[in-house]
Backbone as CSV, one residue per row, in Angstrom:
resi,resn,N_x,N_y,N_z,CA_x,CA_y,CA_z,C_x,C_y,C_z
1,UNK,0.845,-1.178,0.000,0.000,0.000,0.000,0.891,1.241,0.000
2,UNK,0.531,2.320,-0.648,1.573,3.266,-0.830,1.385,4.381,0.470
3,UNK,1.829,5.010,0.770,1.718,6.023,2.009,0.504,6.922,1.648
4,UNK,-0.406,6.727,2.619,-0.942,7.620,2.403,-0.677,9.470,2.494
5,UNK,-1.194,10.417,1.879,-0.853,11.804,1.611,-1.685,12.194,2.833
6,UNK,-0.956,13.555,3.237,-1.431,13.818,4.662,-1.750,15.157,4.878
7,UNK,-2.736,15.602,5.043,-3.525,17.181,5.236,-4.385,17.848,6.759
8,UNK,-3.852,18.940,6.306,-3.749,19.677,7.778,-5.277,20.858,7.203
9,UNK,-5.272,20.952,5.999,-6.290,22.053,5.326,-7.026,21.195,4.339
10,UNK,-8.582,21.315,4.870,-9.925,20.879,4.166,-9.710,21.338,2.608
11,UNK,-8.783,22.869,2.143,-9.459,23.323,1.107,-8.264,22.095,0.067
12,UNK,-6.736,21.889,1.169,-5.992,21.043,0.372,-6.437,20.356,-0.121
13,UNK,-7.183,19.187,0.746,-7.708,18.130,1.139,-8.710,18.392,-0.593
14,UNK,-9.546,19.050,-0.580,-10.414,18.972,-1.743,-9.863,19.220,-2.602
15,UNK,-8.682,19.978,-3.124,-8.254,20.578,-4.011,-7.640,18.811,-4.882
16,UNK,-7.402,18.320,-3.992,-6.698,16.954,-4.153,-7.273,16.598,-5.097
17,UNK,-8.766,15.891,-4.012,-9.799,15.143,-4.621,-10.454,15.395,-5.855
18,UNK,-10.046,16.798,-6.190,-10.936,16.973,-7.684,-10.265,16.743,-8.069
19,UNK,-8.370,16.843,-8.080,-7.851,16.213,-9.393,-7.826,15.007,-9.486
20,UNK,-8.241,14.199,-8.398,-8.502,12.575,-8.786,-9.549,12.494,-9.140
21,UNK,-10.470,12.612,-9.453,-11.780,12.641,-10.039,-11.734,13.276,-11.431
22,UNK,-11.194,14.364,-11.282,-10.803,14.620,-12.982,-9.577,13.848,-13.790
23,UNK,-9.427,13.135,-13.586,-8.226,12.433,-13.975,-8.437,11.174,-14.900
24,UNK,-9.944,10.544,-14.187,-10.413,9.373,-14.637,-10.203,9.583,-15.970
25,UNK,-10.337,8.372,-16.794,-10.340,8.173,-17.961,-11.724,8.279,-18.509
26,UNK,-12.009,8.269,-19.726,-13.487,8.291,-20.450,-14.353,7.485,-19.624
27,UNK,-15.686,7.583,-20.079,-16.483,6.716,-19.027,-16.833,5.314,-19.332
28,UNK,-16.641,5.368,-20.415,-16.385,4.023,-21.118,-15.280,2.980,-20.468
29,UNK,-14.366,3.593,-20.226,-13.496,2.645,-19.559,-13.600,2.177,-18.552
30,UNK,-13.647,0.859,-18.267,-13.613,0.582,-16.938,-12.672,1.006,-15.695
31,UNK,-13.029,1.300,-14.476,-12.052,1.575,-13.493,-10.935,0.475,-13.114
32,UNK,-9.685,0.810,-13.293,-8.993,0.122,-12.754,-8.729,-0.826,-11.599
33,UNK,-8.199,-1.816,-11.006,-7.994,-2.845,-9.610,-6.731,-3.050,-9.391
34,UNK,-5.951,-1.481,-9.144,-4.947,-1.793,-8.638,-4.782,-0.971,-7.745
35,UNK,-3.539,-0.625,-7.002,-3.642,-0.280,-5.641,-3.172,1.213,-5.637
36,UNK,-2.212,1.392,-7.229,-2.033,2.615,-7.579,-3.602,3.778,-8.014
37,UNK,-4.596,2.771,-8.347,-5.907,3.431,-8.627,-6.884,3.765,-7.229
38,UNK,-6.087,3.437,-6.198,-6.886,3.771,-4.771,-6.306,4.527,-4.121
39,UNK,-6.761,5.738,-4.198,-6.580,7.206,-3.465,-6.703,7.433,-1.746
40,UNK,-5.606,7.915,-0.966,-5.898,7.328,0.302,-4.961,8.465,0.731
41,UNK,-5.967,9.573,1.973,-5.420,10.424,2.750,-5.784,10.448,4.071
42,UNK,-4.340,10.660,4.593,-4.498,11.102,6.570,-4.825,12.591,6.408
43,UNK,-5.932,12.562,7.198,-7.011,13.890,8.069,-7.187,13.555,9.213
44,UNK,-7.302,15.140,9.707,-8.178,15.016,11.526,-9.158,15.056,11.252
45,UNK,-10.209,14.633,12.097,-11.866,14.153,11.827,-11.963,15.841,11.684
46,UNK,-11.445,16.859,12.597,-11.317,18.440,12.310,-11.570,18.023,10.492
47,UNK,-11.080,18.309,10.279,-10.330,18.523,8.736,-11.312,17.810,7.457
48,UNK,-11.859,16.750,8.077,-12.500,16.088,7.028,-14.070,16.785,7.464
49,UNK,-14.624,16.805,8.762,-15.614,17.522,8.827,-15.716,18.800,7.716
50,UNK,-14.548,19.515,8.430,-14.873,21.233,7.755,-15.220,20.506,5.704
51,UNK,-14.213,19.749,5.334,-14.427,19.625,4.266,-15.527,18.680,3.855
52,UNK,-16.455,18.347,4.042,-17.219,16.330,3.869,-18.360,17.410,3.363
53,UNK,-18.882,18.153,3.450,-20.050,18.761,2.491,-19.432,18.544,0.729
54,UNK,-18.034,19.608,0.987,-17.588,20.005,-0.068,-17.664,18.272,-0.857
55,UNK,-16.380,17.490,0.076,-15.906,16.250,-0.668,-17.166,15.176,-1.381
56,UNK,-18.352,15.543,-0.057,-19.351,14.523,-0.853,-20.052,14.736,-1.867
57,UNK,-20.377,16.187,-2.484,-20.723,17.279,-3.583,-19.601,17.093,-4.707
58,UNK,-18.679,16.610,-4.547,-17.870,16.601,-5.703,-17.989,14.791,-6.070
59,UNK,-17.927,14.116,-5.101,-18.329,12.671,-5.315,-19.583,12.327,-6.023
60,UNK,-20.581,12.781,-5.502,-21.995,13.112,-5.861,-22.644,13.799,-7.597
61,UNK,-21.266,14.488,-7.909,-21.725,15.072,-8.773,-20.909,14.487,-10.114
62,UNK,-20.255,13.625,-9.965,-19.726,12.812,-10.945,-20.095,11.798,-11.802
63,UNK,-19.884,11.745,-13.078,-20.498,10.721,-14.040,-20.317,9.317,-13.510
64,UNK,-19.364,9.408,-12.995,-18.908,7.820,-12.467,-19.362,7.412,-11.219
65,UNK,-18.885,6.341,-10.439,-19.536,5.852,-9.575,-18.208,5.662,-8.101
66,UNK,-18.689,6.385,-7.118,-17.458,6.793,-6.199,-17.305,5.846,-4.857
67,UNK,-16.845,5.091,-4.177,-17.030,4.916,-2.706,-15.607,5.849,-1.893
68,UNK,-16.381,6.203,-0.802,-15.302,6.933,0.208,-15.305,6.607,1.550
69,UNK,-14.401,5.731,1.869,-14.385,4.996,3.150,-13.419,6.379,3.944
70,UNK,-14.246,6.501,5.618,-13.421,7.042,6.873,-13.299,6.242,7.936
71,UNK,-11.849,5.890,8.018,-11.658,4.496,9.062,-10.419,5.530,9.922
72,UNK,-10.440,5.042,11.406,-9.457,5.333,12.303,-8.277,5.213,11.963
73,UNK,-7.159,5.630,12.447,-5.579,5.481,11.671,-4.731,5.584,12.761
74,UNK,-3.906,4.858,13.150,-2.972,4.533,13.727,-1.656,3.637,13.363
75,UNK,-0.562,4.827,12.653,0.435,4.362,12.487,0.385,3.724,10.666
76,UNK,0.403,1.903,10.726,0.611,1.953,9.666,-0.743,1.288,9.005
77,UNK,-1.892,0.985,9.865,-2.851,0.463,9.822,-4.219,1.243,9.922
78,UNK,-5.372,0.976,9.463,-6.393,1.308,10.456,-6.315,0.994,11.949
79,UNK,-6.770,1.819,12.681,-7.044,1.183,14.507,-8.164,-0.048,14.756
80,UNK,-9.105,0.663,13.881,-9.834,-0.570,14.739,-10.646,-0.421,13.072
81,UNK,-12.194,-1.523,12.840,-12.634,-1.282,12.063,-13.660,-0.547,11.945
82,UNK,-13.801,0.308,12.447,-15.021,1.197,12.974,-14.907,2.309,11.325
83,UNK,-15.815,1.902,10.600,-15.996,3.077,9.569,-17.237,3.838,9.123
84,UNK,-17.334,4.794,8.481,-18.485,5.351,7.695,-18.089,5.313,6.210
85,UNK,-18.982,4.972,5.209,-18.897,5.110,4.170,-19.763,5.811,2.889
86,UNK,-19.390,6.410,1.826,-20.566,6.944,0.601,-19.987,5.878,-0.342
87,UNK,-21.414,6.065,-0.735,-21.295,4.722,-2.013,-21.915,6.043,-3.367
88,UNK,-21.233,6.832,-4.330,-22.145,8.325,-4.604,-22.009,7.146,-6.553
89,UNK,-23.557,7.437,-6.893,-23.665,6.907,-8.021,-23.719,8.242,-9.165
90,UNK,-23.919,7.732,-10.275,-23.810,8.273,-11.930,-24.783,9.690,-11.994
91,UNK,-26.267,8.510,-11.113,-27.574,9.983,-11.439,-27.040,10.509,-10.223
92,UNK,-26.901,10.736,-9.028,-26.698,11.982,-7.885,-27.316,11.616,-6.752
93,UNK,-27.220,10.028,-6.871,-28.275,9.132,-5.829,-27.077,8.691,-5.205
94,UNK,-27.302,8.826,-3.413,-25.970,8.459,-2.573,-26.762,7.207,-1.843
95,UNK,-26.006,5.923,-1.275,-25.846,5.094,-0.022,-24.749,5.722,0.937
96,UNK,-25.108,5.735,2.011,-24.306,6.077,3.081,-24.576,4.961,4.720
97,UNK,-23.183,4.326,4.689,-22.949,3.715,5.824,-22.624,3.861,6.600
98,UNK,-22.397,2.938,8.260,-21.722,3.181,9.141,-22.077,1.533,9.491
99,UNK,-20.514,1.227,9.868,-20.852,-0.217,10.074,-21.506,-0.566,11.193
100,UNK,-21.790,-1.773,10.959,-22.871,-2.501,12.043,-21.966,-3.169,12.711
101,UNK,-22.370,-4.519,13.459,-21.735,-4.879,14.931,-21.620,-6.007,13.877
102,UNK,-22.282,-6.739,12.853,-21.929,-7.394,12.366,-19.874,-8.107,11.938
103,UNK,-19.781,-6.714,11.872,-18.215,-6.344,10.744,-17.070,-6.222,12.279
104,UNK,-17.501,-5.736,13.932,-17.134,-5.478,14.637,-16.422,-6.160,15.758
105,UNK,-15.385,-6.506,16.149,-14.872,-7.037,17.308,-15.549,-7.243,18.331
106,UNK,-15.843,-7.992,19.503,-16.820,-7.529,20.711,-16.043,-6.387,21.384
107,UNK,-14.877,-6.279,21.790,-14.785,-4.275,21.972,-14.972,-3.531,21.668
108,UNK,-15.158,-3.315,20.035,-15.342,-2.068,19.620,-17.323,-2.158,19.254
109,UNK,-17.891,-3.134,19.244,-18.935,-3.093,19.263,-20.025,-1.833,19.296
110,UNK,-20.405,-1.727,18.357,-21.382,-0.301,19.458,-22.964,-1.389,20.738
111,UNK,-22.689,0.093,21.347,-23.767,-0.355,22.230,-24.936,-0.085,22.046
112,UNK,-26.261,-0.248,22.749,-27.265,-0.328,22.455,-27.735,1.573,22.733
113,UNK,-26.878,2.381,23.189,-26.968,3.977,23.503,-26.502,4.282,22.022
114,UNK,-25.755,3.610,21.349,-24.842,4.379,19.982,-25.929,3.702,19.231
115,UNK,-26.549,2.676,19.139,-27.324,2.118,17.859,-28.620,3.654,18.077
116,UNK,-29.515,3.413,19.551,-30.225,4.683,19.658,-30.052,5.416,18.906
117,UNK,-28.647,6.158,19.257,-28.147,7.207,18.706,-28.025,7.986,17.198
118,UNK,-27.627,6.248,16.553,-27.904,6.214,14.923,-29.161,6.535,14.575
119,UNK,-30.512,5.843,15.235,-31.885,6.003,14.452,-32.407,7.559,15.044
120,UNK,-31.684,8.204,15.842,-32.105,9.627,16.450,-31.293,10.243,14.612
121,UNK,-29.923,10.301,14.620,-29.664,11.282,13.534,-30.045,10.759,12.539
122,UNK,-30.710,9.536,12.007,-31.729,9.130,10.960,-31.229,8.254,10.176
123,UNK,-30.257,7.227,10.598,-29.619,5.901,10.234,-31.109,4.661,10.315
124,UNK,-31.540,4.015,9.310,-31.933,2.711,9.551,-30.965,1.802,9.688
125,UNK,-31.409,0.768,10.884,-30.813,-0.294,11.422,-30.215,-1.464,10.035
126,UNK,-29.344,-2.741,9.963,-29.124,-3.192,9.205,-29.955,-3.981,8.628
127,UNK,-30.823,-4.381,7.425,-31.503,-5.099,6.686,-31.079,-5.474,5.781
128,UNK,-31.499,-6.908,5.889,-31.389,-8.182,5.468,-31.643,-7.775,3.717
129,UNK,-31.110,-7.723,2.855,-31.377,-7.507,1.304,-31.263,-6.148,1.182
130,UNK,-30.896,-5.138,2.178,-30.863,-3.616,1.748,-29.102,-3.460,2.046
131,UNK,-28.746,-3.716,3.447,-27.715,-3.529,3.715,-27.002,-4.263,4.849
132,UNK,-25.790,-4.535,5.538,-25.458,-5.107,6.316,-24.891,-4.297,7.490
133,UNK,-24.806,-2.800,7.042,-24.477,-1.989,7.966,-26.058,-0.891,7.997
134,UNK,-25.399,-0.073,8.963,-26.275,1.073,9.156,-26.294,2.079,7.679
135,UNK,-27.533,2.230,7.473,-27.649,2.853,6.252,-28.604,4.130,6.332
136,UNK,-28.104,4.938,5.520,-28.938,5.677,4.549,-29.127,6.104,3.105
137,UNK,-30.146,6.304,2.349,-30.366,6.410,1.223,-30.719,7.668,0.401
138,UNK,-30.283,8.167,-0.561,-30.704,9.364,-1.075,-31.221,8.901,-2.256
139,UNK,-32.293,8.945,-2.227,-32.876,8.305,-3.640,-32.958,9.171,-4.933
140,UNK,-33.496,10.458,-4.688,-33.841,11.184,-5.635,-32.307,12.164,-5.777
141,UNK,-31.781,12.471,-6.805,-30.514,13.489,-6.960,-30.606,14.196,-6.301
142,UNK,-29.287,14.276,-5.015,-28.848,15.400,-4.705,-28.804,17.044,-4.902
143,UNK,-29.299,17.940,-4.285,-29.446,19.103,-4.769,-28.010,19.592,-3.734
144,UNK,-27.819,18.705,-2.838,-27.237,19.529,-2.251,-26.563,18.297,-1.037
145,UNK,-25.309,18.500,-0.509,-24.972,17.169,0.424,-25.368,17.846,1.529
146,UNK,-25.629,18.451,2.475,-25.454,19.214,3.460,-25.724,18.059,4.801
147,UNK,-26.995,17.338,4.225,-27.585,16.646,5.367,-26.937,15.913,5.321
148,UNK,-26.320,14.555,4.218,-25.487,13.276,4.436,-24.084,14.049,4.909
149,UNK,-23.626,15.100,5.024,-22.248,15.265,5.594,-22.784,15.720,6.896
150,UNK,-23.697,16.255,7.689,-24.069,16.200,8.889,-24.001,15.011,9.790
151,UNK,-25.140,13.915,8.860,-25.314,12.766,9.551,-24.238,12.310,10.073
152,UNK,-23.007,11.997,8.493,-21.959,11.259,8.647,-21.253,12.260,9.748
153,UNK,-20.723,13.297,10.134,-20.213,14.092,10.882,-20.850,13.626,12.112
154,UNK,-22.408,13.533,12.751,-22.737,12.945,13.630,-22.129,11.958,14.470
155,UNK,-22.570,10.779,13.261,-22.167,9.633,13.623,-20.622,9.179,13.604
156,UNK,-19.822,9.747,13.200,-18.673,9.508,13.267,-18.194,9.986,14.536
157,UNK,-18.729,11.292,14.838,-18.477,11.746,16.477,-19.022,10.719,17.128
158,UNK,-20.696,11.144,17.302,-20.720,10.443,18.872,-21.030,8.564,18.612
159,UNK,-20.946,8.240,17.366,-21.176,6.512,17.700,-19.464,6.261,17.290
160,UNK,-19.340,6.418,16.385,-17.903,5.675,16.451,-16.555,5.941,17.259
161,UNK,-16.861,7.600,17.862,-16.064,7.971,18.651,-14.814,8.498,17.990
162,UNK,-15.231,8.910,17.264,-13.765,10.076,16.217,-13.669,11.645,17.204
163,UNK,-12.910,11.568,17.894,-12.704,13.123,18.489,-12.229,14.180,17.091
164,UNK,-12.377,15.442,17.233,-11.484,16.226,16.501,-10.156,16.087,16.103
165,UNK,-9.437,15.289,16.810,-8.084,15.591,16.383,-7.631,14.049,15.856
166,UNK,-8.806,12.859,16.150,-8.417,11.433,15.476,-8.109,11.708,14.160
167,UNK,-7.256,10.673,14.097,-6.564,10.849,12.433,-7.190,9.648,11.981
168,UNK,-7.744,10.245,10.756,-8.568,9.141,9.549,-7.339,8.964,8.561
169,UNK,-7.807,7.417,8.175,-7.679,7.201,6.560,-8.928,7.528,6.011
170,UNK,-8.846,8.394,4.813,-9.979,8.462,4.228,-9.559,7.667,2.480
171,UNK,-10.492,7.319,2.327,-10.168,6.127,0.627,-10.931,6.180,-0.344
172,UNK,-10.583,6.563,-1.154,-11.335,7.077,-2.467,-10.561,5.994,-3.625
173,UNK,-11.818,5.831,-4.183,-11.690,4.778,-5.199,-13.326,4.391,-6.176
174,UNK,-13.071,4.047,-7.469,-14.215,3.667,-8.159,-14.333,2.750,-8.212
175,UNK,-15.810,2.425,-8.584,-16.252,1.022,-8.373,-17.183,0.955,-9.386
176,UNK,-16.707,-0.544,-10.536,-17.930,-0.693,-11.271,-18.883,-1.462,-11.518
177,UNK,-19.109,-1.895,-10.345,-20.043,-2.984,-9.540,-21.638,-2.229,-10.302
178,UNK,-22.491,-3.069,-11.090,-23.009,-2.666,-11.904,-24.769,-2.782,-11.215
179,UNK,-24.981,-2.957,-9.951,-26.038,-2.809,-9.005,-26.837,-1.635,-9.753
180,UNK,-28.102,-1.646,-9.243,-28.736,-0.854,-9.305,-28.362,0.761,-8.647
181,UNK,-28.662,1.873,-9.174,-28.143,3.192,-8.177,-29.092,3.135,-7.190
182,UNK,-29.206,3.986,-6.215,-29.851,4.251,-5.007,-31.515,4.431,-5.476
183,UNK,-31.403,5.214,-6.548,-33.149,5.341,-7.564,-33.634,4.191,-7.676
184,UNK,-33.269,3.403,-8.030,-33.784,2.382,-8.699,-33.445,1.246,-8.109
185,UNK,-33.636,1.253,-6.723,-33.723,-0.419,-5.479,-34.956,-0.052,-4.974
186,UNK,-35.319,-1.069,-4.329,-36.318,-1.049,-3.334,-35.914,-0.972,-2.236
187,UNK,-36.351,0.029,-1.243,-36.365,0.513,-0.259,-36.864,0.049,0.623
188,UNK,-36.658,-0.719,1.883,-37.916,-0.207,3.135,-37.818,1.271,3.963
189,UNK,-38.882,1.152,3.815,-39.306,2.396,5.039,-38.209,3.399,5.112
190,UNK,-37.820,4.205,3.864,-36.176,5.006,4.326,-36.492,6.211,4.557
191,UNK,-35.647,7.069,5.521,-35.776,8.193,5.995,-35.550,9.269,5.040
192,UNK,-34.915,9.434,4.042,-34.381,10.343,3.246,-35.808,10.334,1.938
């Protein structure tokens, strides 16, 4: 894995990300599976907050199809597996995760105050054929990220326990996993 690049400024931090996003090749081409094609920066949860409107608006608004994993960082690894994720499709339709207890160690587990916690800032619980983590759905195009970078800002504070100054890997990479977009699944009961 190559070192990840390391930012102290949100506007760096984005300035980045658009040139990896503009970079892609035609859309015709398929995305690459190598390790040089997976984009990967250290941030303080500071840092990715101020920026995660901006970053998910530029994910969101792309022809292609984006995931952006935020996992804990310690040293040369993730810390633990505690993540949030955007899954941002073609039309402007987002999935947004936060893992479940499924994916989780029994320490890092969340508890039954942090699951609460998820369906208060408007996470549905994990379902069986929708998702395996905590989800949300933006079905209809994005006008605007404001609310999925809240949520995720939420929940990354108070359930997964990212202070301000935890250092993320954050991971950007395409995916051409040819699923349905967020429009066009069936839903239960989703908040968005």
């Amino acid at each position: 894995m190559r070192r990840p690049a390391a930012f102290r400024d949100p506007t760096d931090l984005l300035d980045t990300v658009r040139r990896v996003v503009a970079s892609r090749g035609p859309l015709n081409e398929p995305p690459e599976r190598t390790d040089a094609s997976i984009d990967r920066f250290l941030v303080s949860m500071r840092t990715l907050g101020e920026g995660l409107v901006d970053l998910t608006a530029l994910a969101v608004a792309s022809s292609r199809r984006w995931v952006m994993i935020a996992s804990e960082w310690r040293g040369e690894a993730p810390q633990s597996n505690r993540y949030w994720q955007l899954l941002a499709f073609e039309d402007r339709t987002a999935i947004v995760e936060v893992v479940s207890n499924s994916y989780l160690a029994p320490a890092c587990r969340h508890t039954a105050t942090a699951e609460q916690r998820l369906r208060e800032i408007g996470w549905r619980a994990p379902h069986r054929g929708v998702s395996p983590n905590w989800w949300a759905a933006a079905t209809e195009p994005l006008a605007s990220t404001d609310r999925i970078a809240r949520e995720a800002s939420l929940a990354m504070r108070d359930v997964l326990g990212f202070a301000e100054t935890t250092k993320l890997l954050v991971t950007l990479f395409e995916f051409s996993y040819r699923a349905p977009t967020a429009a066009r699944r069936e839903w239960p009961d989703q908040p968005w």
